[in-house]
C-alpha positions as CSV (number, residue, x, y, z in Angstrom):
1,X,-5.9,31.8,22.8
2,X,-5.1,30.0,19.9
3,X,-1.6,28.5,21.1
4,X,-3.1,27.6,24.3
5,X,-5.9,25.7,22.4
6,X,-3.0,23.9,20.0
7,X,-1.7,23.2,23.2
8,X,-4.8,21.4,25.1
9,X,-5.5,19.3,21.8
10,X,-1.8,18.0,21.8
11,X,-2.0,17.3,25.1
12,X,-4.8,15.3,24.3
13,X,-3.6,13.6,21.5
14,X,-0.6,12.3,23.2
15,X,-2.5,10.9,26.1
16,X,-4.4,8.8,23.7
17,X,-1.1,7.6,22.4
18,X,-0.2,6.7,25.6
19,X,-3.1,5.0,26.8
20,X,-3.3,2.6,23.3
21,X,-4.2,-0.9,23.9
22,X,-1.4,-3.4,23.8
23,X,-1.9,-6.8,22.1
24,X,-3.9,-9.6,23.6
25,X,-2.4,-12.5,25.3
26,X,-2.1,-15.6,24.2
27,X,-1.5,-18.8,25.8
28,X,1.8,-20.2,24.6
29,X,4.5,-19.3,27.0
30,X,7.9,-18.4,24.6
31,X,11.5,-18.8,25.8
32,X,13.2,-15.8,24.2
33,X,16.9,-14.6,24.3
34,X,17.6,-11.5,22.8
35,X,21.3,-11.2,21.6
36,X,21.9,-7.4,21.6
37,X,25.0,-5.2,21.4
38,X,23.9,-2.5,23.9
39,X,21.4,-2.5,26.5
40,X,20.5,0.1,29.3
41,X,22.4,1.8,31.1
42,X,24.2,1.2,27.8
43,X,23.0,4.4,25.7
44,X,21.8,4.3,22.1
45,X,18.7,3.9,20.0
46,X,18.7,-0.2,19.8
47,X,19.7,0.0,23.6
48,X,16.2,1.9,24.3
49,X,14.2,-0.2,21.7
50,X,15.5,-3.5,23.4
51,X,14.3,-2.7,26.5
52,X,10.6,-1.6,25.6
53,X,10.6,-5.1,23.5
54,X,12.3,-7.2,26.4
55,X,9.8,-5.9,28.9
56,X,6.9,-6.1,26.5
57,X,7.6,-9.9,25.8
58,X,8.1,-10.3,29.2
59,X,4.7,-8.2,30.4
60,X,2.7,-11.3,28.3
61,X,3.9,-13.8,30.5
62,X,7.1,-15.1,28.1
63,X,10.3,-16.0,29.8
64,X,13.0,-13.6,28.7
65,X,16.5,-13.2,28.7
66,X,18.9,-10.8,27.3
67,X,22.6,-11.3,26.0
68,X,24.4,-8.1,26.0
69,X,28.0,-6.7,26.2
70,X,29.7,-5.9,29.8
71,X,29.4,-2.2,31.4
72,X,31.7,-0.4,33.2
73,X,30.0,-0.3,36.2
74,X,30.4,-4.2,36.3
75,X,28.8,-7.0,37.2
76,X,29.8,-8.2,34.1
77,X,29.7,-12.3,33.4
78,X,26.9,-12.4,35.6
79,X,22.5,-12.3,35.4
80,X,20.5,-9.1,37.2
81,X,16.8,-9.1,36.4
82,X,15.2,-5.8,34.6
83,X,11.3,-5.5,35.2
84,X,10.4,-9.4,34.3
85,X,13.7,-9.5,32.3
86,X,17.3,-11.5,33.0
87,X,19.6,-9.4,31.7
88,X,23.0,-11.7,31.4
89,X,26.3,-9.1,30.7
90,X,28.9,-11.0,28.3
91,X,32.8,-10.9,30.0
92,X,33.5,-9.1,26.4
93,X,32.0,-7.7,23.2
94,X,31.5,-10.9,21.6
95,X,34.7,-11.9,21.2
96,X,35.8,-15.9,21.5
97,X,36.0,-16.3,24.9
98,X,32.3,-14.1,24.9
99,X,30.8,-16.6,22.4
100,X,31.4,-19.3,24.7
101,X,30.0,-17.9,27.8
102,X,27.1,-17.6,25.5
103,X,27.2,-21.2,24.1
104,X,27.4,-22.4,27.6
105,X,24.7,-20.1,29.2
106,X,21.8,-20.3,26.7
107,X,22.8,-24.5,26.7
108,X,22.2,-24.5,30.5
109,X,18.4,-23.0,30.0
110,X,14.9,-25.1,28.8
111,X,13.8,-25.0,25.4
112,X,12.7,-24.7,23.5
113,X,14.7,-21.6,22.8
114,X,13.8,-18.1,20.2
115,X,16.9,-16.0,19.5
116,X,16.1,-12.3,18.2
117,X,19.3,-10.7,16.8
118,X,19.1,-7.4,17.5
119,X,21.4,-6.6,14.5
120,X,23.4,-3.8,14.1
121,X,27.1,-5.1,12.0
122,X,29.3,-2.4,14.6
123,X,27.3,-3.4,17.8
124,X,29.0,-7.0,18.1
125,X,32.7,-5.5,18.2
126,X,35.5,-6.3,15.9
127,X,35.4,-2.6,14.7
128,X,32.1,-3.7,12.4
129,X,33.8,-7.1,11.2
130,X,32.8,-9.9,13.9
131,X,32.3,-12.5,10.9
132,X,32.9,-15.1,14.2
133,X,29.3,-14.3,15.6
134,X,28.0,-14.4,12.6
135,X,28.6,-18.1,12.2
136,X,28.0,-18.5,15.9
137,X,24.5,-17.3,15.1
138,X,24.5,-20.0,12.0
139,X,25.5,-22.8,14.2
140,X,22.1,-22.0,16.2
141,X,20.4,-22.9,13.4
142,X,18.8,-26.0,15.1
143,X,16.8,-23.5,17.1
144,X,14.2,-20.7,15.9
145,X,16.4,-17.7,15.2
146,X,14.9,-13.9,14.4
147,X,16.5,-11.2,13.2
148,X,15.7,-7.3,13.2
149,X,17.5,-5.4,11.2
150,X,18.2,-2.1,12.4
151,X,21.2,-1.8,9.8
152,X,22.8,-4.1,7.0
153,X,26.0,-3.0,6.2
154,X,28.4,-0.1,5.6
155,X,27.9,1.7,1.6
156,X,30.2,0.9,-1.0
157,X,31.5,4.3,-1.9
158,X,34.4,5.2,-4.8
159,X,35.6,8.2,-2.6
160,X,36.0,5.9,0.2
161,X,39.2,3.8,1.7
162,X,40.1,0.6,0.1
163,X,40.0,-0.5,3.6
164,X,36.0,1.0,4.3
165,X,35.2,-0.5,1.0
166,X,36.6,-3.9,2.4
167,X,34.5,-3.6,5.0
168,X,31.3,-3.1,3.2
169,X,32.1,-6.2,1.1
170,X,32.7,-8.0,4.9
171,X,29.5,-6.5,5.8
172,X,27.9,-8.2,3.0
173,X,29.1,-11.3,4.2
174,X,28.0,-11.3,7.9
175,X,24.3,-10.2,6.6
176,X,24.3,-13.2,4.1
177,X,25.6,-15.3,6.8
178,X,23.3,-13.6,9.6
179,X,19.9,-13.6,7.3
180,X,20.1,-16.9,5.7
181,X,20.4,-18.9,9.3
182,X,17.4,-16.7,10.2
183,X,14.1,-18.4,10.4
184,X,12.2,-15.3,10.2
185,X,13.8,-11.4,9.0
186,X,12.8,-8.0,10.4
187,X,13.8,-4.7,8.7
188,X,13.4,-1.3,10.6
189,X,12.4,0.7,7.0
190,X,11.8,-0.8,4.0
191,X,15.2,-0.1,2.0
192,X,16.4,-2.8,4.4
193,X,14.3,-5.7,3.0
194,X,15.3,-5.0,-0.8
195,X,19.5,-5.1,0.5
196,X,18.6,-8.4,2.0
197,X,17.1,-9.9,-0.6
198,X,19.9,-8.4,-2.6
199,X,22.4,-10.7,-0.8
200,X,20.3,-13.6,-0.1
201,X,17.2,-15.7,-1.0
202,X,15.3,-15.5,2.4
203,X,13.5,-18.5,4.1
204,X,10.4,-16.6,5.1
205,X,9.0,-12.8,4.2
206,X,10.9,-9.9,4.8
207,X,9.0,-8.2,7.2
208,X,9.1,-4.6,7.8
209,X,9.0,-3.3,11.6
210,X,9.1,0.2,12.5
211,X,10.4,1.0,15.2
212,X,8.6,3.0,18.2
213,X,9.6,6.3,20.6
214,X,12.1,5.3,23.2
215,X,10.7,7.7,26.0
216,X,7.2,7.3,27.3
217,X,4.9,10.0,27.2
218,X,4.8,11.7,31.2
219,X,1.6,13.6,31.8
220,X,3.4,16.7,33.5
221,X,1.7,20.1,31.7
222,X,2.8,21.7,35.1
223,X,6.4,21.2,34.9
224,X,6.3,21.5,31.1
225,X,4.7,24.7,31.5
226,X,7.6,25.9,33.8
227,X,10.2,24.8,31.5
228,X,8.6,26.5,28.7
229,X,8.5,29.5,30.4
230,X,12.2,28.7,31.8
231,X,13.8,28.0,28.6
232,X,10.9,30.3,25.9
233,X,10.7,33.2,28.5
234,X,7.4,33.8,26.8
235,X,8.9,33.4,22.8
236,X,8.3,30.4,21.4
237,X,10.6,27.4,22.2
238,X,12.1,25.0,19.2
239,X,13.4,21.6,20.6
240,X,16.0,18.8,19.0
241,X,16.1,15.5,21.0
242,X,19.3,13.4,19.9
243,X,22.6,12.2,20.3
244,X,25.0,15.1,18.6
245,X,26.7,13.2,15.6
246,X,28.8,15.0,13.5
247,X,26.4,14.1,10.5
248,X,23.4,15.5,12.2
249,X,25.2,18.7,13.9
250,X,26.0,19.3,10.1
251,X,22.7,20.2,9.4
252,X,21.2,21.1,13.0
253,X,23.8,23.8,13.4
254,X,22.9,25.8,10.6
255,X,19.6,25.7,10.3
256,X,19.7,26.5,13.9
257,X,21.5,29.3,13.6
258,X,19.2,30.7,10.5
259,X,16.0,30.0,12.2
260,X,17.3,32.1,15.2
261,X,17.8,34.8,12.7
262,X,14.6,34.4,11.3
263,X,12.0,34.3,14.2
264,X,12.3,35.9,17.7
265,X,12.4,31.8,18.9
266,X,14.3,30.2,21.6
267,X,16.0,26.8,20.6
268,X,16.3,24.0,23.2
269,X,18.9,21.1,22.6
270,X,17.8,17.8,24.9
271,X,19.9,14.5,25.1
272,X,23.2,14.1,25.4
273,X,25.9,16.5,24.2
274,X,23.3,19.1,23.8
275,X,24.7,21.2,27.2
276,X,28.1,20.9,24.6
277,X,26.6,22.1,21.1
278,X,24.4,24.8,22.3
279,X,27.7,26.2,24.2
280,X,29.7,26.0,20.7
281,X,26.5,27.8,19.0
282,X,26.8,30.6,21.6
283,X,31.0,30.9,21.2
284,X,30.3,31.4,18.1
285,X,28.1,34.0,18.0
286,X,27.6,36.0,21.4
287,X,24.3,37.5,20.7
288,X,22.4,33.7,21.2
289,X,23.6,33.9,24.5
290,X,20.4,33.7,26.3
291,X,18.2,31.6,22.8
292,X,20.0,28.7,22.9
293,X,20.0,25.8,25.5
294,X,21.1,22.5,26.6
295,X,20.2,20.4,28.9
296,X,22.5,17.3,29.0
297,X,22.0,13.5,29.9
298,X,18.1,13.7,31.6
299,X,16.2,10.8,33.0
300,X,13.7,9.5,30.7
301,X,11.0,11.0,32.3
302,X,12.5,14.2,31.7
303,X,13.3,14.0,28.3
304,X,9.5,13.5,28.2
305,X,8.4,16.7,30.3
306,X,11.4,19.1,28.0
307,X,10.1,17.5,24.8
308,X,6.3,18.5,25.7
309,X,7.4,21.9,27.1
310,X,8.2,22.7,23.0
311,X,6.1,24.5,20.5
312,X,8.0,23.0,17.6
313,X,10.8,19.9,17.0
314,X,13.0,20.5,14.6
315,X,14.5,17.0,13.2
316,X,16.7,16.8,11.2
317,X,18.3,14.0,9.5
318,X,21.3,13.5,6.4
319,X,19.7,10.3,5.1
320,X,16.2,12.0,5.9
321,X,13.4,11.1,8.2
322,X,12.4,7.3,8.1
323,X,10.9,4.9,10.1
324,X,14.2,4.1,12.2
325,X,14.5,7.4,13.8
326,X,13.2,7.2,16.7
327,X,14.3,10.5,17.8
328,X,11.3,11.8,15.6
329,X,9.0,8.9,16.8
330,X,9.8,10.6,20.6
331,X,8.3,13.7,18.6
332,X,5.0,12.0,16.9
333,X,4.5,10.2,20.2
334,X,4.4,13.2,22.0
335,X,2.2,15.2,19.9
336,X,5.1,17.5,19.1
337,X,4.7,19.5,16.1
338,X,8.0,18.0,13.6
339,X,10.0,19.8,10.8
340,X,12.6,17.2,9.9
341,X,14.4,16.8,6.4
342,X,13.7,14.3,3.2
343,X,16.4,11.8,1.8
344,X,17.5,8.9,0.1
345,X,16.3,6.3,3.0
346,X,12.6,8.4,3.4
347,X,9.8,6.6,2.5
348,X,7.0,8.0,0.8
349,X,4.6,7.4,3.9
350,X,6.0,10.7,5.1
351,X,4.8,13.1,2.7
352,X,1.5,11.0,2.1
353,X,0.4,11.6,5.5
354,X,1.0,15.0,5.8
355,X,1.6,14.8,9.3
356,X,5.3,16.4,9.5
357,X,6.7,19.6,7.6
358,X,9.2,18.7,5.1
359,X,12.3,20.1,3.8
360,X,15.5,19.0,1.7
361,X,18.3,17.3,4.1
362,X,21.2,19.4,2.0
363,X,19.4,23.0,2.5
364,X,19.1,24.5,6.4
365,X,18.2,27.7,5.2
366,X,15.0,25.8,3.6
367,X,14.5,23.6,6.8
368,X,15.0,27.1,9.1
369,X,12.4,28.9,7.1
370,X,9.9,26.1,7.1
371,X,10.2,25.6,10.9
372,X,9.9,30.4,11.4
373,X,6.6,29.6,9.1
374,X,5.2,26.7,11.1
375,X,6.0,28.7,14.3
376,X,3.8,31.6,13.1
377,X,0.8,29.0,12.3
378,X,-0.9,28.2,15.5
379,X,-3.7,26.4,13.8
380,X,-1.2,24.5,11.5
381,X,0.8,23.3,14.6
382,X,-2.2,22.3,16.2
383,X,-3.4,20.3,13.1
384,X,0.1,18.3,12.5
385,X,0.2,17.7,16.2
386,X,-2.9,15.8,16.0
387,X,-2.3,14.1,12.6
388,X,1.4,13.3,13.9
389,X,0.4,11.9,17.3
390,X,-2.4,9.7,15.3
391,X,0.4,8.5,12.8
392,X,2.1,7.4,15.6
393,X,-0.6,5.3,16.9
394,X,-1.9,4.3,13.6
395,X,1.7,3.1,12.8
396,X,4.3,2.9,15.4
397,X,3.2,2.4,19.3
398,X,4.8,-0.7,20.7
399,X,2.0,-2.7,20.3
400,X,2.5,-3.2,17.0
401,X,6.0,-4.5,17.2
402,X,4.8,-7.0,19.5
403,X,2.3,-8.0,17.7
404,X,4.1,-9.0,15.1
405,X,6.6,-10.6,17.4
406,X,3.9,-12.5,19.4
407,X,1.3,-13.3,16.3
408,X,-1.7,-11.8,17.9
409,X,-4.0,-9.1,16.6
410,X,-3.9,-5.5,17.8
């Protein structure tokens, strides 16, 4: 009775997350052009959050376009339109002859004209060192350029390469080059804002901007119910939503393995590489056989449907939890109970709110024992559900990016 009552309140607290209010509209039509280095069906985090910003700009009446790298499956050099959006592929990864096509695109179009640099130092090619786009971007400056942030630039380190630390000290330079032609700076956590101003004295605030879940709640307790009881067979069912690094496989795997030893739990791997990793868990160690699973690449809307079919996600992160995962925003958005891990890029929101179960990034057997305890805790899951799904809200939803974006209250 008392999961099934943990379960309705989630439920409930992720439709209100779905249903929040998006920002008013205002009058002013904007001429934007994202400059991005990967957009859908391209896959990755900044992919995802371009998209949800693109069409949001674009749902309040703004003319948007977005300048992104080619795909394989071409069309490449050429405009196709994306819900409102023109999406215009590059012939190349910004490299000179794609900086051109750019020049001579965006000079075609009225104005006046808003860049927003989706910014990422290894998303514009050049293996992390495109210093060319960077002063590209600088000789835009005659326009109103924005820039987000989403990294700054590769760690100094005195284990590393001389050649890695080169590139940190290049990095360096194309941030300094990238946030003083910027009219107004965006950081996706707050560690961000203090490297900036680090390299350079910026025109305007450094303003933080977290950023939100990538996969839209889907009201499905039907087919989430069926997975559950298709992947839990009745125990319950721990989820992981991600990409599969090696970094975060580091951690995942063991704790994985622990918690499996621990509780009578079943442990479902969602996104990409997971059909992979929960196959290497089981080679390992025949006995998980039928506890672990992976589902592979799924459509949005089933990442959505998996992710509310869990009891528990367990999140885990080397650097710890901050407010650029948005793995563990898919989580809070979802009303997903979250164990994740705390490190050197967590702010202190996390523990203040009390909304996600925390446990050191360099200890799985910690992080696999605080996820067995949490499972045993119906009325603790339903609780950090409810506080994680309001977080969420309170904090993250979409809205609030675009709000800050547009300059209109919430």
């Amino acid at each position: 009775m008392a999961d099934a009552a943990a379960r309705r309140s989630a439920r409930a607290a992720a439709q209100r997350v779905a249903r929040a209010a998006v920002p008013r509209r205002r009058l002013r039509i904007v001429n934007w052009h994202v400059i991005t280095g990967e957009y859908p069906p391209q896959h990755g985090g900044v992919s995802d959050y371009t998209r949800q910003i693109a069409r949001g700009l674009a749902d309040f009446g703004d003319a948007v376009h977005v300048w992104a790298p080619p795909v394989e499956s071409g069309g490449n050099g050429s405009a196709a339109s994306d819900r409102g959006v023109t999406v215009h592929r590059l012939p190349n990864r910004f490299g000179f002859n794609g900086l051109r096509y750019l020049t001579r695109e965006i000079d075609r179009l009225p104005g006046p004209k808003r860049l927003l640099v989706q910014y990422v130092p290894h998303a514009f090619g050049w293996k992390a060192a495109n210093l060319p786009f960077c002063f590209w971007i600088r000789s835009r400056r005659h326009e109103s350029i924005w820039v987000m942030f989403h990294e700054v630039a590769y760690p100094f380190d005195r284990d590393e390469t001389l050649s890695r630390n080169a590139l940190a000290v290049l990095n360096r330079v194309m941030a300094t080059t990238i946030a003083a032609s910027a009219e107004r700076l965006f950081v996706s956590i707050p560690e961000w804002r203090t490297h900036i101003q680090e390299l350079v004295a910026p025109r305007a605030p450094v303003e933080w901007l977290p950023v939100p879940s990538g996969i839209q709640v889907v009201d499905d307790p039907v087919e989430s119910m069926r997975l559950r009881a298709q992947y839990g067979g009745g125990a319950p069912l721990v989820g992981h939503f991600g990409t599969y690094g090696d970094s975060i496989r580091g951690i995942l795997e063991p704790a994985a393995a622990a918690l499996l030893d621990a509780s009578d739990c079943r442990v479902l791997l969602v996104g990409r590489g997971s059909h992979r990793v929960a196959r290497e868990l089981v080679e390992q160690r025949r006995s998980l056989r039928d506890r672990v699973h992976g589902t592979d690449t799924l459509a949005d809307d089933d990442v959505s449907r998996h992710v509310s079919a869990c009891d528990v996600m367990l999140q885990p992160y080397p650097d710890g939890i901050s407010t650029r995962r948005t793995s563990a925003m898919v989580a809070l958005a979802h009303a997903r109970p979250l164990v994740t891990t705390t490190g050197w890029l967590t702010e202190s929101l996390w523990e203040d709110s009390g909304a996600v179960v925390l446990a050191p990034y360099d200890d799985p057997v910690a992080l696999a024992a605080a996820t067995a305890a949490l499972i045993g805790d119906a009325d603790r899951r339903a609780r950090l559900a409810a506080d994680g799904a309001a977080l969420y809200d309170r904090r993250f939803h979409l809205r609030h990016s675009l709000a800050a974006l547009q300059g209109v209250a919430v």
